[in-house]
N, C-alpha and C positions, 0 to 999 in steps of 0.2 A: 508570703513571709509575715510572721508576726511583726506587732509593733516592736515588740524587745527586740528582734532578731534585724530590724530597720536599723535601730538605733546604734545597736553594736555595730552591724558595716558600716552607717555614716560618720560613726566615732573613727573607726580603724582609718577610713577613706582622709579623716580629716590630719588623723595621725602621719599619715604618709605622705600627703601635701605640705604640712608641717614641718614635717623633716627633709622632704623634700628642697624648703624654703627654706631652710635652716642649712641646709650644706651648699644651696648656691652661696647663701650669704658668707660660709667660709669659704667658698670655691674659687668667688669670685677675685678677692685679691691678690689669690696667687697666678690665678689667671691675668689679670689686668698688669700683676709683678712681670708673668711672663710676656705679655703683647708690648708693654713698655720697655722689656729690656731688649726685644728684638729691633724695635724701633730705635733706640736711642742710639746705636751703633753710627746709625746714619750721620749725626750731630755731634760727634766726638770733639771735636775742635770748638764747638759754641760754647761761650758762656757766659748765656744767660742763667740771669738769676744766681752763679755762682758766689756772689759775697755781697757787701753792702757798699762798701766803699773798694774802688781799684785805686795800682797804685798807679804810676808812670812807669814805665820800663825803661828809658832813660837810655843815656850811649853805652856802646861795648868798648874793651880795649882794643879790639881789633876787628880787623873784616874779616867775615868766614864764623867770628862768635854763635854761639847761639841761646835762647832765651829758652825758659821754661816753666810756665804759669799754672798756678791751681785753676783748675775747671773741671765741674759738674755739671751733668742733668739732674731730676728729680730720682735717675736709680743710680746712676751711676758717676765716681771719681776717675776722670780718664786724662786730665790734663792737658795742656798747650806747650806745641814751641813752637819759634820762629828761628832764623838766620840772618843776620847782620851782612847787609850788603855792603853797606861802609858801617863804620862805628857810629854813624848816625841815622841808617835808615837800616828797615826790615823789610824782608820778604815773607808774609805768611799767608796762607790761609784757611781763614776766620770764620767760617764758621758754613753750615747750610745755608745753601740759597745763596751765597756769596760768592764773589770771581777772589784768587789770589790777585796779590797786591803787594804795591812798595808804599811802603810810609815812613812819616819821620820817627823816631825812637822817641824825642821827647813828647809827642804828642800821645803813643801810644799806649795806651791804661788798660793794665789786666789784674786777674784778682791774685793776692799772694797767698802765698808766698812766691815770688819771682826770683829766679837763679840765671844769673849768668854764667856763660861756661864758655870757656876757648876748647879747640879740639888738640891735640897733644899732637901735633903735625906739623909742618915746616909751614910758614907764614904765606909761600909759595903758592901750598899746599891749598889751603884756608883759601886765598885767593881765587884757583879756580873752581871751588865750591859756592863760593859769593858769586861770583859772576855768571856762574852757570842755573843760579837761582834766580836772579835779576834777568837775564835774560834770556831764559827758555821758560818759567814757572810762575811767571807773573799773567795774569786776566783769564787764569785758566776756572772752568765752574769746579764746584766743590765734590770730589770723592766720596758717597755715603759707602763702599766696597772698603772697610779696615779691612777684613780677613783675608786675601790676599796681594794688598796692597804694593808689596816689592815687585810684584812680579805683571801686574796688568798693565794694560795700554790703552786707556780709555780716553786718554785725553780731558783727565781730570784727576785732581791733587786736594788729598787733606792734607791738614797741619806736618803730620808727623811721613806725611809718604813727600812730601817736599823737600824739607830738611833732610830724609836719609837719601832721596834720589838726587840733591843736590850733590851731598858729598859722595855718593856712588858712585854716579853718572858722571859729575864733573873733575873727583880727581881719585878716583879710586878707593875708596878709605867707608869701610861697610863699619856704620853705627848700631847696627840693629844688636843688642843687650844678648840674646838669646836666640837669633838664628832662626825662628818661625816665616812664616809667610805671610805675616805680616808684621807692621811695624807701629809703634805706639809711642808717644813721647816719654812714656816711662821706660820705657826700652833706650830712648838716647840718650836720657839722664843718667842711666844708670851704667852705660857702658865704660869700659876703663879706660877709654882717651878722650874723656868728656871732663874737664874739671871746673868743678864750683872755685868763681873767685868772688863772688859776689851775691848777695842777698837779701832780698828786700820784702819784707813781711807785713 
């Protein structure tokens, strides 16, 4: 092969490696979009890094109450809540890597905006969904399985498969927004026996 004839394949050779290098580099973030949004499922309940300052969550008006906090990952808005065991302590859990838990409300600090909500049910009612949080849903490890969350047995609870299996399981009364197979805190926000009486930003 001539020289000219060198020089054109190692030009084209170089063109192709170039472009090559050039579509990983846009490749790669939709890729890395895509391995971090499969991952972050697992950690729906954490939130880390979610704002700068939290607030206090403070007491409920009632037992059975429940809470509802802004939380992110770096891809995604997926949100928190908890259940008011009494009007001074919660049952949630917080996050990967963590056991569910009971703690005091006023100690407890998430990022707002924070809503409190009673569930539109006889106070009875409330009661043995409290009790059945507090004492079936507490030091259990943490759920990375959202997608069919209502329905597995694994001997492990996120945020939002807590709160709806408390009041499922303990007094009949299905919070889930939309009827899916699984359940997400914006699903029990948004359900029509959930009502905001409270708000803290």
């Amino acid at each position: 092969m001539s020289k000219i004839g060198k020089t054109v394949v190692s030009s084209a050779a170089s063109a192709v490696l170039a472009g090559t290098a050039m579509f990983g580099l846009f490749a790669a973030p939709a890729q890395a979009a895509e391995a971090d949004a499969s991952s972050q499922i697992g950690i729906a309940s954490s939130d880390d890094g979610a704002c700068n300052a939290k607030k206090t969550v403070g007491n409920a008006r009632n037992k059975g109450d429940i809470f509802h906090s802004y939380a992110k990952t770096t891809v995604f808005k997926h949100n928190h809540v908890g259940i008011y065991h009494t009007t001074k302590t919660i049952v949630e859990a917080p996050g990967s890597g963590q056991k569910s838990r009971s703690v005091t409300a006023s100690t407890l600090k998430k990022c707002g905006p924070i809503y409190k909500m009673y569930v539109d049910v006889t106070q009875s009612t409330r009661n043995k969904a409290a009790d059945h949080a507090y004492n079936k849903f507490r030091d259990m490890p943490y759920d990375t399985n959202f997608a069919d969350n209502k329905d597995n047995s694994n001997g492990k609870l996120n945020c939002s498969e807590l709160v709806w299996k408390a009041y499922k399981h303990g007094a009949k009364v299905d919070l889930d927004s939309n009827g899916g197979p699984g359940v997400y805190p914006d699903n029990i926000k948004d359900h029509d026996r959930t009502k905001v009486y409270a708000t803290i930003k």
